[in-house]
N, C-alpha and C positions, 0 to 999 in steps of 0.2 A: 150421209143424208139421203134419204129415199125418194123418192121424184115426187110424192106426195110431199113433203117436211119442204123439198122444195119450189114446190109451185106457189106453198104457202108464202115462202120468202118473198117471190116475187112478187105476187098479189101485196103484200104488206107494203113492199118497195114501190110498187104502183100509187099504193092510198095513203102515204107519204109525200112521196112526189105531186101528184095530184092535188093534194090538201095543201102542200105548203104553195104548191102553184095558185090557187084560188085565191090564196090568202094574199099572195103577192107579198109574200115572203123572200126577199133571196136566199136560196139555197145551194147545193152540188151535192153530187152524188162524190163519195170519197171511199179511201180503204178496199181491198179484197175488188169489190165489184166495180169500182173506178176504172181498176189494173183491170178487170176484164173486157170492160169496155175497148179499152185500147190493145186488146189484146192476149191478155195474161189468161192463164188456166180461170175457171169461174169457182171464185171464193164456195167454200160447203160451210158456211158458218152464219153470223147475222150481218147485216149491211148499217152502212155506216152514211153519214148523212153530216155535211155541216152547215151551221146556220152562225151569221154573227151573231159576238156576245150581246150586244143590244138585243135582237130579235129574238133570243132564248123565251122570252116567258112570251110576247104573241105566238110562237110558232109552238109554244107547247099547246097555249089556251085555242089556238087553231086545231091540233093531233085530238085534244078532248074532245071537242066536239064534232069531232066525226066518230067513226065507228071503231077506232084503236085504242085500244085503254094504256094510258101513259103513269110511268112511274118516276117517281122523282129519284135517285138515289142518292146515298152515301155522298157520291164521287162528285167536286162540285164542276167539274166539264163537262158535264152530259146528262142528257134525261133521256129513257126509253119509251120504245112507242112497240107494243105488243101489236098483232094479228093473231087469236089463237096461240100458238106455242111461237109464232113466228118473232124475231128482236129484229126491230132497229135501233140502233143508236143514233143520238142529233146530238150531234155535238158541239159545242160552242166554244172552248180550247183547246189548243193542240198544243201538246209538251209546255203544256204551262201557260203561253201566249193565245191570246184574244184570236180568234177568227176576225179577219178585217174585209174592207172592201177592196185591198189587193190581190188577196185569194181569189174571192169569189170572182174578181176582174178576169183572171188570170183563165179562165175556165171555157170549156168548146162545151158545145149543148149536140145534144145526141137525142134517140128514140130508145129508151130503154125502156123494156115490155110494152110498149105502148103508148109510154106517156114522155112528152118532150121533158129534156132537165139538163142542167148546166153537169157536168162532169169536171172534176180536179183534173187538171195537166198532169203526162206521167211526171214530169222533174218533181214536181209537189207531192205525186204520192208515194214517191219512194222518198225523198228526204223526210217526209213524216214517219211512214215506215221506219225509219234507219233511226232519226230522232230518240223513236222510246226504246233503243235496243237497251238495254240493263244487264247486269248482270243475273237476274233473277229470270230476263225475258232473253233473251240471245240463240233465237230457235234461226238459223241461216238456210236450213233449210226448205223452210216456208217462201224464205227469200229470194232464193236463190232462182227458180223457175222464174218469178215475176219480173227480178231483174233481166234475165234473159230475154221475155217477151216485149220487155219493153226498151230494151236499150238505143235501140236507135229513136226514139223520141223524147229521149230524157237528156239535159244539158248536165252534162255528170258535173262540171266543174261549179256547177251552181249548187248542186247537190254536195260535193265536197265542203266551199264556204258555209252551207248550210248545219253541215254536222262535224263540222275541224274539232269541237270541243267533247265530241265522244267517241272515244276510244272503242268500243265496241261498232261504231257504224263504220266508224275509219278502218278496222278490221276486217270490214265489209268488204270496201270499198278495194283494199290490197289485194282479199281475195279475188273478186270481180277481175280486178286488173293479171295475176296469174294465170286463172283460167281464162286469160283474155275474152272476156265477154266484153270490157273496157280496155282503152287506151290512157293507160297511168296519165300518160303525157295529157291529158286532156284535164285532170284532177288538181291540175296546177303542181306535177309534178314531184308530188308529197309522199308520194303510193310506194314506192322503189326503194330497194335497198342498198 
């Protein structure tokens, strides 16, 4: 991404933020740029946004009528919100499940580019992260930096409960625990062989 493709991004991330703040939408900022907030290397891709499932269609009819042209798509989790070549994602599910008012509870507010906004907790954006790992999706090494930036803020054993039923984030999680960036013992002692 060239500094240009990313100043777009964050300009988009601002008239997002901005828009859904006016509207008096709850939102957070999630995924890639979450983790950097707290830390992590800064995401080179699009930014990620959630909105509860209730507020999906005001917070889209809010993105239209500002200056972001918004796509409905395919995928029924989520609608985009263009700038120019720039995506956001607003997303309203995560791995299947509704976005609720304990997420968004859950969340610290911060200045990002500018504009104040509530931010996902690390523990949440790596159990989401770890969530949709697949077999089709199981790239560790995208992973692998973010968990490091953020492990001392992440309650890993919540993060474990979170993901016990996929084998691929559990996979994670072992490694984490080898490369001791983690403490097995903390995972509720699942991790060890």
């Amino acid at each position: 991404m060239d500094d240009q493709d990313r100043e777009d991004l964050h300009e988009a991330m601002r008239l997002v933020g901005a828009t859904l703040g006016d509207a008096d939408i709850p939102f957070a900022l999630a995924g890639g740029f979450a983790a950097w907030v707290h830390g992590a290397p800064q995401s080179d891709h699009d930014a990620d946004f959630v909105v509860r499932e209730r507020d999906a269609d005001a917070a889209q009819e809010a993105l239209r009528a500002s200056v972001l042209r918004v796509e409905d798509p395919a995928e029924n989790w989520l609608f985009k919100a263009w700038h120019g070549d720039a995506l956001v994602d607003i997303i309203f599910r995560l791995g299947g499940d509704p976005v609720d008012d304990q997420l968004l509870e859950r969340t610290d507010s911060f200045d990002v580019f500018g504009v104040p906004m509530s931010v996902l907790r690390a523990t949440d954006i790596l159990s989401e992260k770890l969530r949709v790992l697949t077999e089709q999706r199981c790239n560790f090494s995208d992973l692998l930096p973010v968990a490091r930036a953020l492990r001392e803020q992440v309650d890993w054993s919540m993060v474990h409960d979170r993901v016990g039923d996929n084998p691929y984030a559990l996979a994670f999680l072992f490694l984490l625990d080898r490369l001791e960036v983690i403490d097995g013992g903390r995972t509720s002692g699942r991790l060890g062989a």
